[in-house]
C-alpha positions in Angstrom: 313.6 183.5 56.0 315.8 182.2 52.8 317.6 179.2 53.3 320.0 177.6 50.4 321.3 174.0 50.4 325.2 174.5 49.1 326.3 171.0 47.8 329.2 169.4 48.6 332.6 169.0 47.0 335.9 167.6 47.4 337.2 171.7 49.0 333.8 172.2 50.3 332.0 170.3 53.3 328.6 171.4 52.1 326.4 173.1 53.8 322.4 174.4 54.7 322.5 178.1 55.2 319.6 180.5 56.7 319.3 184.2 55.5 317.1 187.2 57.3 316.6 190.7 55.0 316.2 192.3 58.0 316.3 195.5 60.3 319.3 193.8 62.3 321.2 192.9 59.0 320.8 196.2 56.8 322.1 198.1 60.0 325.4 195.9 60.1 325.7 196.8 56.5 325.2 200.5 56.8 327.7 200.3 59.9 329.8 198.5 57.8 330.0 200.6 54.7 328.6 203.6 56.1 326.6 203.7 52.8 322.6 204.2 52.2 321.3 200.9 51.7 318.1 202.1 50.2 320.1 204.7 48.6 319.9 205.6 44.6 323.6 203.6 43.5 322.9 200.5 43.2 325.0 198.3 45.0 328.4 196.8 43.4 328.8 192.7 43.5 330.9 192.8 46.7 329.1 195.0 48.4 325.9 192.7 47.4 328.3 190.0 49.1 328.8 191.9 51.9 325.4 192.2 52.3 324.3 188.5 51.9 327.4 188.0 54.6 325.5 190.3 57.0 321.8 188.2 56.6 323.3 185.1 57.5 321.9 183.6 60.6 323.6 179.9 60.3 326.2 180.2 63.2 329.4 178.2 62.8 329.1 178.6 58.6 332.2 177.1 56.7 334.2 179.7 56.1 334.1 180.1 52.5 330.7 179.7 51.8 330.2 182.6 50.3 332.7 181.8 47.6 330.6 178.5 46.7 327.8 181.6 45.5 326.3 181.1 41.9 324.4 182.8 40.2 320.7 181.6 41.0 322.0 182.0 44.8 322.2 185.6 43.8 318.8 185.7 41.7 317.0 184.1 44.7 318.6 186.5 47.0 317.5 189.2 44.9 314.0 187.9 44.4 313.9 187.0 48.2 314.6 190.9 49.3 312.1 192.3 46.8 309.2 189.9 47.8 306.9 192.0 49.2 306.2 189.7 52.7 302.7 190.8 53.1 299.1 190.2 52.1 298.5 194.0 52.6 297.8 196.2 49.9 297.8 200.4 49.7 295.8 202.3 47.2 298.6 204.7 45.8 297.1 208.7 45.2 298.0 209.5 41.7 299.0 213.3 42.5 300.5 212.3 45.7 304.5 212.5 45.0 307.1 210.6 46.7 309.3 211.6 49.3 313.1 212.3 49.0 313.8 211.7 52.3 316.8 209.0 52.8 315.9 206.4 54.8 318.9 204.6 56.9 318.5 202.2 59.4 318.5 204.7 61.9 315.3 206.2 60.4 313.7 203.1 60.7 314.4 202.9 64.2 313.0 206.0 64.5 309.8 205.1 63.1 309.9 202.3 65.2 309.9 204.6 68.3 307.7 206.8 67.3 305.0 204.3 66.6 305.7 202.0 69.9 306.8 199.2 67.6 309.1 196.8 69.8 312.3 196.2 68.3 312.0 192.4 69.9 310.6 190.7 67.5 310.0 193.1 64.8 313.8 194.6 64.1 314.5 191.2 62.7 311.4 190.2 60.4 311.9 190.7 56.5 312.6 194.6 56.0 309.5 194.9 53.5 307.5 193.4 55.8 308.1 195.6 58.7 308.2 199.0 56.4 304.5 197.7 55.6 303.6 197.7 59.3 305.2 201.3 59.4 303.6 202.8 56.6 300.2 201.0 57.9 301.0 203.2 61.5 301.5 206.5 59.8 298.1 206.3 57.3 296.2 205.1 60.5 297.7 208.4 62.6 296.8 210.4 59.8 293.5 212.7 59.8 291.7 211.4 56.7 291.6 214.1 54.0 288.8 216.4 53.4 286.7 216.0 49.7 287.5 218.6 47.3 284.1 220.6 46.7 283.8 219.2 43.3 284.5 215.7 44.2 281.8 216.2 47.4 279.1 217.6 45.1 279.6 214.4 42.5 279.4 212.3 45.7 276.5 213.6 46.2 274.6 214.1 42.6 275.9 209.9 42.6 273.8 209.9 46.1 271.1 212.0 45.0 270.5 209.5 41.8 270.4 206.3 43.8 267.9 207.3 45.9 265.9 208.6 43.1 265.7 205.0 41.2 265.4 203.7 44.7 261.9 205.3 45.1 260.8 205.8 41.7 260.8 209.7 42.1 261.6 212.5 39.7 263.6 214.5 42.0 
């Protein structure tokens, strides 16, 4: 969760705001602007906005908070929904291309099914977070790959060689 402190002023009342990046907000957006969020344009200031408008979780918000924005709102916001949420880790295959699939919230849900992830609790943690827990279910249902011959026969000259120094032999 993000939450921002907006000071207050003689039009404002001030106020402490909480954010979510999450399923539940990037859905409202979609449905909103019928748009990709994770899609390849990049997003235009209003529809950035719009977004932050659609994370909010602070009910009864002054009405024109979002107005009282600045620009380090916006650069924590940004930094806030590209933190990656997680301690986990993936080793990425070099030769292993991305895929273009588009992924809309609807996707996400799918995944969600699929894997027998509830949507109560998870559909409203940090989106980055819960596309880790997804991409975590798919390599663990995956059949791990088979060694290349080369790569098995180097596996096992490597083997072959430790046990060698290990008991002083010549082969």
């Amino acid at each position: 969760m993000l939450s921002i402190i907006l000071p207050e002023t003689e039009e404002f009342p001030g106020a402490k705001l909480d954010f979510e990046h999450s399923l539940v907000s990037l859905s409202k957006w979609e449905s909103l602007h019928e748009k990709v969020f994770f899609g390849k344009e990049p997003m235009d200031h209003e529809e950035t906005k719009s977004y932050i408008q659609q994370m909010l979780l602070t009910q009864d918000a002054p009405e024109d908070w979002v107005e009282q924005l600045k620009k380090e709102h916006f650069d924590g916001f940004t930094a806030y929904i590209n933190s990656k949420q997680s301690a986990t880790w993936f080793r990425e295959d070099k030769g292993k291309r991305q895929s273009a699939e588009v992924i809309t919230n609807e996707l996400i849900y799918h995944w969600m099914i699929s894997f027998n992830i509830p949507f109560d609790p998870c559909e409203t943690w940090h989106v980055n977070r819960l596309m880790t827990l997804i991409k975590i279910c798919g390599i663990k249902q995956t059949k791990p790959q088979k060694m290349s011959k080369e790569a098995q026969r180097e596996h096992d000259r490597k083997l072959n060689a430790e046990r060698r120094k290990q008991l002083g032999t010549s082969g």
